[in-house]
C-alpha positions as CSV (number, residue, x, y, z in Angstrom):
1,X,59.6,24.7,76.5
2,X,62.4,26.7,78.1
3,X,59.9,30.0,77.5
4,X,57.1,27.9,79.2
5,X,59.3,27.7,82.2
6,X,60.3,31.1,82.1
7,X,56.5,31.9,82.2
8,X,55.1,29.5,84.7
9,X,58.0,28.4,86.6
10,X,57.9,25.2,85.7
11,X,58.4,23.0,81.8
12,X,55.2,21.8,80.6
13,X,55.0,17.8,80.8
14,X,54.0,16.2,77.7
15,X,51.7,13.2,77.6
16,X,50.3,11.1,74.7
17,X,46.7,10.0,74.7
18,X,44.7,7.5,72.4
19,X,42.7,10.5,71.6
20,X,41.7,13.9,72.4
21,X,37.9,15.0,73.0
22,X,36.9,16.6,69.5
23,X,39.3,15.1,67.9
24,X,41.9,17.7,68.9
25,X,45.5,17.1,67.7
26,X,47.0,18.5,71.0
27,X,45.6,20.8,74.0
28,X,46.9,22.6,77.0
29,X,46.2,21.5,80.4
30,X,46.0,23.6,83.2
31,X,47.7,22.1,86.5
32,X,45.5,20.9,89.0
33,X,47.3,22.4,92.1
34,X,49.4,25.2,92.1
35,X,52.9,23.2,92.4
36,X,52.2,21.2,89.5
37,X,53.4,21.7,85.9
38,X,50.9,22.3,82.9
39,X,50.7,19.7,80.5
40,X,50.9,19.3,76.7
41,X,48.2,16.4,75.6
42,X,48.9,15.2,72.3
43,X,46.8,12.3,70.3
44,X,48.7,9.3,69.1
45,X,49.9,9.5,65.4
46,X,51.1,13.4,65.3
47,X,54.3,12.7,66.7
48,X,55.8,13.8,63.4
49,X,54.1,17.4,64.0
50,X,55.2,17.6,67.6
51,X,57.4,20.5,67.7
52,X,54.7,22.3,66.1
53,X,51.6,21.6,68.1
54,X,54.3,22.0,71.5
55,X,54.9,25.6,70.2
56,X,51.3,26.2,69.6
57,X,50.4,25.3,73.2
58,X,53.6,27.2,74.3
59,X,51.5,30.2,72.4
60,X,48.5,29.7,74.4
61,X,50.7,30.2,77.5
62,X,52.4,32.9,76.1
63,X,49.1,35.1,75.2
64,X,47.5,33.9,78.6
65,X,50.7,35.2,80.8
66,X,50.5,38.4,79.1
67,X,47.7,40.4,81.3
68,X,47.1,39.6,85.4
69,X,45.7,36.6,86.3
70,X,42.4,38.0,86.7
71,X,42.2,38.8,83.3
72,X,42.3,34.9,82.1
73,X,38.9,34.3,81.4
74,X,37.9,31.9,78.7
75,X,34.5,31.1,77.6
76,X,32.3,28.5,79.3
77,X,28.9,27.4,79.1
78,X,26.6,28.1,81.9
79,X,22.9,26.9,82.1
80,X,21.6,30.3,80.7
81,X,23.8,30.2,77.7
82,X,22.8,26.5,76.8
83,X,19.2,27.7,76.9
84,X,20.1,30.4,74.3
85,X,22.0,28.2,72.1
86,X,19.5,25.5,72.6
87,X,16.3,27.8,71.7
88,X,18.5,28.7,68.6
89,X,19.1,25.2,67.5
90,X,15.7,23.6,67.9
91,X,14.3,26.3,65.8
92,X,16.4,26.1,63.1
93,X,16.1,22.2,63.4
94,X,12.1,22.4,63.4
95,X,12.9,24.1,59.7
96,X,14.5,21.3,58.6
97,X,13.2,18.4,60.2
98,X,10.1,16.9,62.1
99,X,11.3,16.9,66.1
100,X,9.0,14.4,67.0
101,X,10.4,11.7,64.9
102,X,13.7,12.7,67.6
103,X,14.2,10.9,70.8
104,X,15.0,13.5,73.2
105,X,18.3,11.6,73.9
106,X,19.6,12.1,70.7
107,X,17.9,15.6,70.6
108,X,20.4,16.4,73.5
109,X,23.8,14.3,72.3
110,X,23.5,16.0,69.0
111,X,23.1,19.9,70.8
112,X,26.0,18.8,73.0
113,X,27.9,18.2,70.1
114,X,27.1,21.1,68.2
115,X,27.6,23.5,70.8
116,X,30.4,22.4,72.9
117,X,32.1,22.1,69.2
118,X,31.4,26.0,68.1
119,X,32.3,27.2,70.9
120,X,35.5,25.5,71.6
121,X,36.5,26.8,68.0
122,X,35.3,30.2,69.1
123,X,37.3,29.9,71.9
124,X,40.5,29.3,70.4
125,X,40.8,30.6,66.9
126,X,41.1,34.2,66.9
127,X,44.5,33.4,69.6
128,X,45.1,30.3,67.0
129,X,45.5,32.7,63.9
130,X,48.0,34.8,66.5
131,X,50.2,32.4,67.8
132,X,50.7,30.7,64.3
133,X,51.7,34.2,63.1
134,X,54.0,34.3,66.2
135,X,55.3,30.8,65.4
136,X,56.0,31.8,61.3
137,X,58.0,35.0,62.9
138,X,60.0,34.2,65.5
139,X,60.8,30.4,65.1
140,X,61.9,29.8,61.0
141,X,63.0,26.5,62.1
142,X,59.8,25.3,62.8
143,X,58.5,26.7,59.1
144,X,58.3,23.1,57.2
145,X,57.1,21.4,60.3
146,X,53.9,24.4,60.4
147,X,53.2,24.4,57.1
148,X,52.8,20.8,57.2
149,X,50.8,20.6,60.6
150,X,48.9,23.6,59.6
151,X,48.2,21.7,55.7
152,X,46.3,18.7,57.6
153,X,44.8,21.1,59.9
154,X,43.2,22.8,56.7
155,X,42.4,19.7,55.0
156,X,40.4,18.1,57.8
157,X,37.9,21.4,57.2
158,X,37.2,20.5,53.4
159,X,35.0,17.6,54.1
160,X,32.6,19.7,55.9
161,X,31.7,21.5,52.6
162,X,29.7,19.1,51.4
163,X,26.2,19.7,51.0
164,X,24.9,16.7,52.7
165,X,27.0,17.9,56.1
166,X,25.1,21.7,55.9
167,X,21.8,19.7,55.6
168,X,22.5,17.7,58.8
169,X,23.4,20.7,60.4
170,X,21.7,23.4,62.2
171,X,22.5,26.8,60.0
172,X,24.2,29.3,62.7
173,X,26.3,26.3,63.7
174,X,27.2,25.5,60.4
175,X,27.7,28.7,58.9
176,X,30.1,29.7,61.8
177,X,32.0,26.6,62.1
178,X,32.7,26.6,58.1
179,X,33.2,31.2,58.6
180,X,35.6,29.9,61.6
181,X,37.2,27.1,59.0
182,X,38.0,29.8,56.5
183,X,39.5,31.9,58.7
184,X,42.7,29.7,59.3
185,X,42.8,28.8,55.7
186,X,43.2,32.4,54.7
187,X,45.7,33.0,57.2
188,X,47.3,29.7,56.3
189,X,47.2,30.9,52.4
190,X,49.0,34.4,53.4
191,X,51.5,32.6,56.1
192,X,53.1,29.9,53.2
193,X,51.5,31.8,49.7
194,X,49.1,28.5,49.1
195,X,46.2,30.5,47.3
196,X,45.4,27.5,46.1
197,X,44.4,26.0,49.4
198,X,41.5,28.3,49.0
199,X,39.6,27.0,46.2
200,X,37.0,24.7,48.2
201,X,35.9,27.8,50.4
202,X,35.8,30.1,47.4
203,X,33.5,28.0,45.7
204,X,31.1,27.8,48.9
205,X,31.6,31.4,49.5
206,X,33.1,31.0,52.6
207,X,36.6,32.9,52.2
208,X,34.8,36.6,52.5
209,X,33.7,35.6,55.8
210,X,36.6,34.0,56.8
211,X,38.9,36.8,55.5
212,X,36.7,39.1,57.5
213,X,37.1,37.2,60.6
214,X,41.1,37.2,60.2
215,X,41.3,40.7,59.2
216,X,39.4,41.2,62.7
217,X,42.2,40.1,64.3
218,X,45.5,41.3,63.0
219,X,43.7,44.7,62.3
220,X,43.7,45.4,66.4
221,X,46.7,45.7,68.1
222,X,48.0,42.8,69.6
223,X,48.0,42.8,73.7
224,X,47.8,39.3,74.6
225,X,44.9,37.3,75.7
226,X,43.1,40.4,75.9
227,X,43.4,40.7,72.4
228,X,42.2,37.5,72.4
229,X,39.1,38.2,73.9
230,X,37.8,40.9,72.1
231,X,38.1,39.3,69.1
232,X,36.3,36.6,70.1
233,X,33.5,38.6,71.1
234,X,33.7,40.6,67.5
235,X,33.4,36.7,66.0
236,X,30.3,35.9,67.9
237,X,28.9,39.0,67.1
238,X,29.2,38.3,63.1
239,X,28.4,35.1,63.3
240,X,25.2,34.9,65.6
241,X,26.8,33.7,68.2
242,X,26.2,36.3,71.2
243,X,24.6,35.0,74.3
244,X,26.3,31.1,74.0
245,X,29.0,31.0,76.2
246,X,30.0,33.4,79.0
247,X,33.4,34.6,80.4
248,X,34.7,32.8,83.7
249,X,38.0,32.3,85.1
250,X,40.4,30.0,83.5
251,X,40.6,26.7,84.5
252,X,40.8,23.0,82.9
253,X,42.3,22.8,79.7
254,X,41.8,24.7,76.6
């Protein structure tokens, strides 16, 4: 907290919500006029991870403040990249099943879902797998509270492997969100020497895409939210994901 101030100005006020959208364990908020402080949300129940997910968000800060201002872009969805996405989507979903059994509504709830879901985690991972290597290396005293936090964070991805979930879902979303999955469980694995951890993706085949994605990232040298971006650009190249968000100017949370 004391290097969030030293950063912004100002020490990030924490707040603890019922729940966070996407089921998201805790999020940074950006301050809605300039004198304010950012915010730290976290959601009910992972009070006992809480220095963790504080220096996570710290990260985010830390990464962010590490180019000009004008540099902060982050990802955001646009009309002309929902139209891309969606093309994508209804195509694959015509494979699988008949659309006109669909109501449009629930055509449109389940693409919000799907997209707004990928691209959040393309958002945020390739930075994610950075800070958490920050975190491991600079702050040892946070190393049983990580590996803990970072052993649910894992876990929650394991369901998803099931067949029945790939069926329901359309294939580039599926396949990247599970690639994207992987990812942090092989950096997890390396960070705390949990091979083990990766049994579930290697039976699905999903760890050589998600060690590809990781070595992506530490293979480039590291310069901050720049970094950040290009690699998520290199992930949406791999995994058919070009042409679904564009970059804007930071704002809101991430």
């Amino acid at each position: 907290m004391r290097l969030a101030r030293q950063l912004t100005g100002r020490e990030p006020h924490l707040k603890r919500l019922k729940h966070l959208p996407g089921d998201t364990r805790a999020m940074l908020k950006r301050p809605q006029a300039p004198e304010r402080p950012y915010e730290i949300w976290y959601a009910r129940g992972q009070e006992r991870f809480l220095p963790h997910l504080i220096a996570h968000e710290v990260g985010h800060l830390v990464r962010l403040y590490a180019v000009p201002e004008d540099e902060r872009l982050m990802p955001a969805s646009t009309a002309a990249s929902r139209q891309r996405a969606g093309e994508r989507i209804l195509v694959e979903l015509s494979q699988k099943v008949d659309l006109e059994q669909i109501s449009i509504t629930a055509l449109r709830e389940a693409f919000e879902v799907w997209h707004q879901g990928v691209c959040t985690q393309l958002a945020n991972f390739p930075a994610d797998l950075r800070i958490e290597q920050w975190i491991h290396d600079q702050f040892p005293g946070l190393g049983r509270v990580q590996e803990r936090s970072l052993d649910v964070e894992v876990h929650r991805a394991i369901p998803l492997l099931l067949p029945e979930v790939a069926l329901a879902t359309p294939p580039t979303v599926y396949r990247a969100t599970m690639a994207m999955n992987a990812a942090q469980a092989v950096h997890f694995a390396d960070l705390y020497d949990r091979p083990g951890l990766l049994g579930p993706f290697q039976a699905t085949g999903f760890h050589l895409i998600g060690s590809h994605l990781a070595r992506q990232v530490f293979q480039a040298q590291d310069a901050g939210h720049r970094s950040d971006m290009e690699a998520v650009n290199q992930w949406a190249d791999d995994l058919g994901l070009n042409g679904w968000f564009e970059w804007r100017p930071y704002t809101g949370s991430r």
